[in-house]
C-alpha positions, 0 to 999 in steps of 0.5 A, spaced: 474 576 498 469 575 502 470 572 509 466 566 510 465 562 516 460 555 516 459 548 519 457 542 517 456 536 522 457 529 519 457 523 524 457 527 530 462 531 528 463 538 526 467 540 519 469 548 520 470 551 514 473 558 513 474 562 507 477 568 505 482 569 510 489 565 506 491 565 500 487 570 497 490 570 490 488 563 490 482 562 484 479 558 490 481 556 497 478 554 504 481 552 511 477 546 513 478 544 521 476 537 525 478 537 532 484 541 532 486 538 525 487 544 520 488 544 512 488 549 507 486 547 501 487 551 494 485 551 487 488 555 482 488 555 474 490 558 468 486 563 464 486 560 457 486 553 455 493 550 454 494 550 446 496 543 444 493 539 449 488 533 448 487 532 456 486 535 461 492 538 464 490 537 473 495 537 478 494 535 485 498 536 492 498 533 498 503 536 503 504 535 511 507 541 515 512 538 521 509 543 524 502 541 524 505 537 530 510 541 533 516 536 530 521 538 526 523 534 519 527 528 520 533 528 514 539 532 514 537 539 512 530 538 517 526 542 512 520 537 507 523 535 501 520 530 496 513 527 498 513 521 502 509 515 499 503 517 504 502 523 501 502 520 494 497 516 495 493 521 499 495 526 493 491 520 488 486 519 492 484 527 491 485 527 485 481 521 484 475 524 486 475 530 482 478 528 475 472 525 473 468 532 475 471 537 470 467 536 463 472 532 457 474 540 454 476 542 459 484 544 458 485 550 463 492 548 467 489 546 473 493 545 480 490 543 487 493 543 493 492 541 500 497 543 506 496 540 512 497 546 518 496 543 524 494 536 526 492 532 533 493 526 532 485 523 532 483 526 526 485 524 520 487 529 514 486 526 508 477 526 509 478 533 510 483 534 505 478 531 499 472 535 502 476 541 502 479 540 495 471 540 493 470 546 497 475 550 494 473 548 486 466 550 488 467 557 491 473 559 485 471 560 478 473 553 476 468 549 472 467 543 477 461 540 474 459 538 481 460 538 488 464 532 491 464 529 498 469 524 502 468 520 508 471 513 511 468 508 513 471 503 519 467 497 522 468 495 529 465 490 533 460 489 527 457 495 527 459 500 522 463 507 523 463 513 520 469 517 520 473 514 525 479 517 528 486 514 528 486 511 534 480 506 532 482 505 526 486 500 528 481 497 532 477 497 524 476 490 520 475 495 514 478 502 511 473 505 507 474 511 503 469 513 498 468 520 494 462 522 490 457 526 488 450 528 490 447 522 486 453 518 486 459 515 487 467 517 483 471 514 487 472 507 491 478 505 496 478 500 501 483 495 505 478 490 509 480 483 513 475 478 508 468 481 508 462 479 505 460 483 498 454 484 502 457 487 507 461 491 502 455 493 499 452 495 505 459 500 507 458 503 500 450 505 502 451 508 508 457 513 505 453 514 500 448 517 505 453 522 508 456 524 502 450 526 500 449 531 506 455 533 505 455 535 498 447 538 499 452 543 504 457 546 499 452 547 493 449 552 498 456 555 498 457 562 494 461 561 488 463 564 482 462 565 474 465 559 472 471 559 467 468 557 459 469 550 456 469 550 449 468 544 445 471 544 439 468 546 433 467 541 427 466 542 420 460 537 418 463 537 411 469 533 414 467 530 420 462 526 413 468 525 410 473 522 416 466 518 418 466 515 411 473 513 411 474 511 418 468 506 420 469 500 416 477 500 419 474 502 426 470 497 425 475 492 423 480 494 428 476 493 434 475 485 433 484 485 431 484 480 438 493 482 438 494 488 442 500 490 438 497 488 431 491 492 433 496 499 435 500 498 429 494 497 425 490 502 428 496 507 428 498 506 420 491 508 418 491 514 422 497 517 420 495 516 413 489 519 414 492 525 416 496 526 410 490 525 405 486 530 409 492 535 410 492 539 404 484 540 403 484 541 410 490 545 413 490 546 421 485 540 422 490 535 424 487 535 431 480 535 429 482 529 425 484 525 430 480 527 436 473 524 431 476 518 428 478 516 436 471 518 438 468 513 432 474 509 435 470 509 442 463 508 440 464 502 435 469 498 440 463 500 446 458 498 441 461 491 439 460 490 447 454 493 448 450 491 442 453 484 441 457 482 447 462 481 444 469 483 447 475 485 442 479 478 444 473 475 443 471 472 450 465 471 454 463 478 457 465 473 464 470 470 461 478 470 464 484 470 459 488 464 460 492 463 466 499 460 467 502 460 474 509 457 475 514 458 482 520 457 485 523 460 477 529 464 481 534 460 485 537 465 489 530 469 492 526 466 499 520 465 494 519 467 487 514 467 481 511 468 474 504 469 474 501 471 467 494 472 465 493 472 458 498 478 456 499 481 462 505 478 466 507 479 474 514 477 476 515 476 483 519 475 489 519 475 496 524 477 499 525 475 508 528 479 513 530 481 520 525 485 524 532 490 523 530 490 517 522 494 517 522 501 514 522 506 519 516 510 516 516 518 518 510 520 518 506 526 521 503 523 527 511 520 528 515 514 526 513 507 527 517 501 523 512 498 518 514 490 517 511 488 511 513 492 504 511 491 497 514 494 491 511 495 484 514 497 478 512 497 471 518 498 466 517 501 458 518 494 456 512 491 459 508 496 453 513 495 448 516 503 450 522 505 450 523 510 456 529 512 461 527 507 467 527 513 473 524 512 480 517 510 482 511 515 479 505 515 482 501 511 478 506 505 480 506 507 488 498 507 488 499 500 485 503 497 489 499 500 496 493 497 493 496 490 492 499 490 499 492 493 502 490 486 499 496 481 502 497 484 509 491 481 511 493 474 509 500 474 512 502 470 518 501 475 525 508 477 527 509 474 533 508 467 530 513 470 523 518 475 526 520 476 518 521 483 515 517 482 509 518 485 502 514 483 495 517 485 489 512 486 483 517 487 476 511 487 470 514 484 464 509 484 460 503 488 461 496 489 458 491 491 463 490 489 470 498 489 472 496 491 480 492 486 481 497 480 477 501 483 481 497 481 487 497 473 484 504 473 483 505 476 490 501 470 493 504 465 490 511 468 491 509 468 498 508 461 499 513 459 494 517 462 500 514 458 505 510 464 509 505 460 512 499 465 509 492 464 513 489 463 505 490 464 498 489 471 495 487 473 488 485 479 484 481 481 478 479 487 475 472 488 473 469 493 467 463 496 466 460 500 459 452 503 460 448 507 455 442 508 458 439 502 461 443 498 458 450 495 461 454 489 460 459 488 466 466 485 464 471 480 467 477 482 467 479 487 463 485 489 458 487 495 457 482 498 451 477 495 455 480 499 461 481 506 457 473 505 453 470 503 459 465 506 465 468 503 471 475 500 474 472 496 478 479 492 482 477 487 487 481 483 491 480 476 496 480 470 498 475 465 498 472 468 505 471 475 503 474 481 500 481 484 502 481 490 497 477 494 493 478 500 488 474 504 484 474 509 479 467 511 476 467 516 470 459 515 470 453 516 474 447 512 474 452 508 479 446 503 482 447 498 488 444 493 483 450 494 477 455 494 484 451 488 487 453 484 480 459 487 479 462 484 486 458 477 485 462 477 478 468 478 481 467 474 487 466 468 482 472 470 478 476 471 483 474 463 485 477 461 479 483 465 480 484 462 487 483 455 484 489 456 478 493 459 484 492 453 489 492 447 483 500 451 482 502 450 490 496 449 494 499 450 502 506 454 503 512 449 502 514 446 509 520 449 509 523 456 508 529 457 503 536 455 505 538 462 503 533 464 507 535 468 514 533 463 520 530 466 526 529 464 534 526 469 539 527 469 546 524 474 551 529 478 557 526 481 563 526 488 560 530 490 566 535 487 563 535 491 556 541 495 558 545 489 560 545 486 553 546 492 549 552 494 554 555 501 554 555 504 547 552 498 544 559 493 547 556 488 549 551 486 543 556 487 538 560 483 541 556 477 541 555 479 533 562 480 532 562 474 535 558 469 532 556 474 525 549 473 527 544 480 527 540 481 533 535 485 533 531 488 541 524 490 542 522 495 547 517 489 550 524 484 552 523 480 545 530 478 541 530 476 535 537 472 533 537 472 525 542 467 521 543 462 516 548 458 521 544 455 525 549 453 530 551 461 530 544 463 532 545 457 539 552 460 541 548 468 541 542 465 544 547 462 549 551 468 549 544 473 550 542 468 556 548 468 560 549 476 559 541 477 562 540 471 566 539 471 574 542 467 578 538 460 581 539 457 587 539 450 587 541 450 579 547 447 576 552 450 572 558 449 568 563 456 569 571 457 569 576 458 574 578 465 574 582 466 580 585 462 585 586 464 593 587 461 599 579 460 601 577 458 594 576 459 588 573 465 584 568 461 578 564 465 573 558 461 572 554 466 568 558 472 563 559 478 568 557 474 574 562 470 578 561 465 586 566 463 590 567 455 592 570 456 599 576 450 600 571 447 603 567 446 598 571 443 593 571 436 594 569 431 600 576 431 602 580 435 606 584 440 601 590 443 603 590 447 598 586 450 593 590 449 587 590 441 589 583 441 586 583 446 580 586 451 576 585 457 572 581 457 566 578 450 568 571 449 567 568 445 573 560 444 574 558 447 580 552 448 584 549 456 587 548 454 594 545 461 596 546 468 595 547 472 601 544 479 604 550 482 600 549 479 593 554 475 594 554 468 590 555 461 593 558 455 590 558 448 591 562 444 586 559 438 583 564 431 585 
């Protein structure tokens, strides 16, 4: 394999790519480099097409090495296991920038992989990895059908960012993510804090032209002859036959407004076509099906694009019907039901103590991460019987996309302390499941009394173009979704947008389709928002009463050691104490979380009196510890004890001590001075 070498500079700076140096068996591989960031990325695939299949079989992998940043993996056996949530959804990001490249017959086992070699904490990976990905499928023999590029778009301070680095993403009002092609885009991610469409618009403009430059570099790379992708071969005689026999029922199938109905009816036909075509043509089932699905296709896209009518029978702009009900499980902080049309969200929140964020143990190293929300999608919710196992990817791609949604709504911490965590299990689902969750999730929010800065509400936009001709949908279901151009997911609030997804199967993409598709969704998130709000317009004024209740209060940071104690004694004391759970940041803050109010008082006393420094001239109430000639020992703080002298203790002569006050004795006093030594001076109150 020839050595290759080259760059390419994108806003201001140099992408290094190498090839020809690692995994030389590979059908294609590279080394790309930002700054001291390196990946390595490969494509391989099978020789033949897999027999049997009706997809395209594409496997993506995004893999962060320890070692990129000098660190060993966290986990008993300290070697990587299974990805973590972020390579996942950076493993989708790849994959979905690709997958709409490769030609529908492609059938060859594909596997891309990105393996993150060295990391330096300024650029992020998953730009290049996109990048890479495409320069490895181009200089392999893997048909591609065009080359594609990435780049993230952040704006600081109203001005917008190409590629901005980890340190000043942060700092970004917007975290956008789009893939494309020379001429168009494939790909669209974003999480922003309510900007405008116009604003949006003009982000996905300005990456339009760097991805452009990019692409026009790799197609300047060397390549290789590519795999052959054949099409299936139809007998005229038959396709004739299977068109005479399907249209009519196609045609009545696509205007069938029951999902189940129209499956079962659809179904049934299709197995009795096979049978009746079976013995005058043996070895063609695959055939049969792959021509009545297309006929399927064209006539359900036809039906919209010719007279606008939608299978359920809607307005091209029109929402199925909504129905909002909270507060529907009496034992969780917050819970809702959000269904649109047959597309049902059960939600709950669920509220906790800063000692319940997630650690998350990433490459650049660990933080805790307060706000959680987790999607689920059962078979039942499709009428599917398969075994329940852990989140795939689609389900954690479509949490992350609703969560990028609610976070920018949800209070600042310092004035709502609480650990986070939505939950969206879909009952019932027939398109648009990530974006009912975020609806059931803003109203389980302020079901729960989380004081949210505004309502949030998301829809899922469609498209279907031939030639000039386009319609735009509102939310779509899920044949509209599988028959359509564009997955066009749009979440936000009455001020602007939060999150944005989309997948573009199309070129021809232009900034007025897009520019109608955001004003479309804008004007149906509208009303979303409004059937939110006529359910609970403004949090409850209240948390729940099984709720964890919180007070926080700072220490000197100084005095951090004192509370925890040696080994952790005094902290857990005061919450064996009292059974309250405490929770100390680096800053001094301590949060104190319990639902017994009075519990939580006693701790704060406790956490007080243990950090608190002596005041001149402040009263106390202290006990008597022990007695001696000269005076009494008094402990006025835990830990911390004065001296009333003899002569202190009343306004009258005393002889002895033990005349006035004994041991265990609560008494008020008074600090009169702390001497040179540190020594603590009481007077006692008569």
């Amino acid at each position: 394999m020839e050595l290759i070498k080259t760059s390419v500079t994108v806003a201001g700076k140099e992408i290094f790519i190498e090839s020809g140096k690692l995994a030389k068996q590979a059908n294609g591989a590279c080394v790309i480099r930002v700054g001291d960031t390196m990946v390595l990325v490969t494509a391989v695939a099978s020789s033949t097409p897999k027999e049997g299949t009706d997809f395209m079989p594409l496997t993506v992998d995004y893999k962060e090495r320890a070692y990129a940043t000098g660190r060993f993996p966290g986990g008993f056996f300290k070697r990587e296991a299974k990805p973590k949530e972020s390579e996942i959804l950076t493993s989708r990001l790849i994959d979905r920038s690709i997958r709409p490249l490769f030609s529908d017959f492609y059938r060859n086992d594909t596997q891309v992989v990105a393996m993150v070699l060295s990391h330096d904490g300024e650029n992020p990976a998953d730009i290049i990895s996109i990048i890479g990905a495409s320069v490895a499928l181009h200089l392999s023999n893997i048909p591609l059908q065009k080359d594609i590029a990435s780049v993230r778009i952040g704006r600081i301070n109203g001005e917008f960012v190409v590629n901005p680095t980890l340190s000043q993403i942060p700092q970004s009002d917007l975290n956008l993510v789009v893939s494309g092609t020379e001429e168009a885009l494939t790909m669209v991610e974003s999480g922003s804090n309510e900007l405008s469409e116009q604003e949006m618009l003009d982000a996905l403009n300005l990456a339009k032209e760097e991805i452009s430059k990019i692409c026009k570099f790799i197609k300047n790379l060397p390549t290789k002859e590519k795999l052959p992708v054949t099409e299936p071969v139809i007998d005229t005689t038959l396709k004739a036959e299977i068109e005479a026999e399907t249209l009519p029922k196609a045609q009545e199938c696509v205007t069938i407004k029951d999902k189940a109905t129209r499956e079962v009816t659809w179904a049934t036909f299709k197995t009795d076509m096979q049978t009746k075509f079976a013995e005058k043509y043996p070895e063609q089932s695959a055939i049969i099906d792959f021509v009545m699905e297309d006929i399927f296709y064209k006539e359900a896209r036809k039906l919209v694009l010719t007279k606008n009518i939608r299978t359920d029978g809607r307005a091209l702009n029109e929402i199925r019907p909504i129905t909002c009900e909270v507060g529907y499980l009496p034992r969780a902080h917050g819970s809702a039901i959000f269904t649109r049309g047959q597309t049902q969200s059960l939600a709950t929140v669920t509220l906790g103590s800063p000692e319940d964020k997630q650690v998350m143990d990433e490459l650049t190293g660990e933080y805790k991460e307060r706000f959680l929300l987790h999607y689920n999608f059962p078979g039942y919710a499709t009428g599917e019987a398969k075994p329940d196992r852990s989140p795939g990817r689609r389900e954690i791609g479509h949490g992350n996309l609703a969560r990028r949604g609610l976070k920018p709504i949800l209070p600042e911490e310092a004035d709502f302390p609480y650990a986070i965590r939505i939950v969206s299990d879909i009952t019932e689902s027939n398109g648009s499941s990530s974006m009912a969750s975020v609806c059931g999730g803003c109203l389980a929010l302020l079901d729960a009394g989380v004081p949210i800065k505004a309502t949030c509400a998301g829809i899922a936009m469609g498209l279907m173009k031939e030639g000039d001709n386009y319609v735009i949908l509102t939310d779509i279901m899920g044949m509209e979704d599988h028959l359509g151009d564009m997955d066009f997911k749009v979440v936000g609030t009455r001020k602007g947008i939060t999150a944005l997804q989309m997948d573009i199967k199309i070129d021809g993409l232009t900034t007025e389709i897009m520019a109608k598709a955001l004003e479309q969704a804008r004007v149906g998130r509208m009303e979303i928002i409004g059937k939110i709000e006529d359910t609970l317009a403004q949090p409850r004024p209240q948390l729940s009463k099984y709720a964890p209740k919180m007070v926080s209060l700072t220490i000197p940071v100084s005095k951090i050691g004192a509370l925890i104690g040696p080994g952790g004694k005094n902290i857990k004391n005061i919450q064996e104490t009292t059974g309250v759970e405490i929770s100390v940041e680096e800053d001094g803050t301590v949060f104190i979380s319990s639902t017994d109010a009075q519990a939580m008082e006693t701790a704060k006393n406790m956490i007080e009196g243990l950090t608190s420094e002596v005041e001149v001239g402040k009263e106390y109430t202290g006990k008597v510890t022990k007695i001696m000639n000269f005076g009494a020992f008094v402990e006025i703080l835990p830990g911390k004890e004065g001296l009333v002298h003899i002569s202190k203790l009343s306004h009258k002569h005393v002889k002895k001590v033990e005349d006035v006050v004994s041991v265990g004795e609560e008494i008020v006093v008074k600090v009169e001075e702390i001497d040179k030594q540190g020594r603590i001076n009481l007077i006692k109150i008569m």
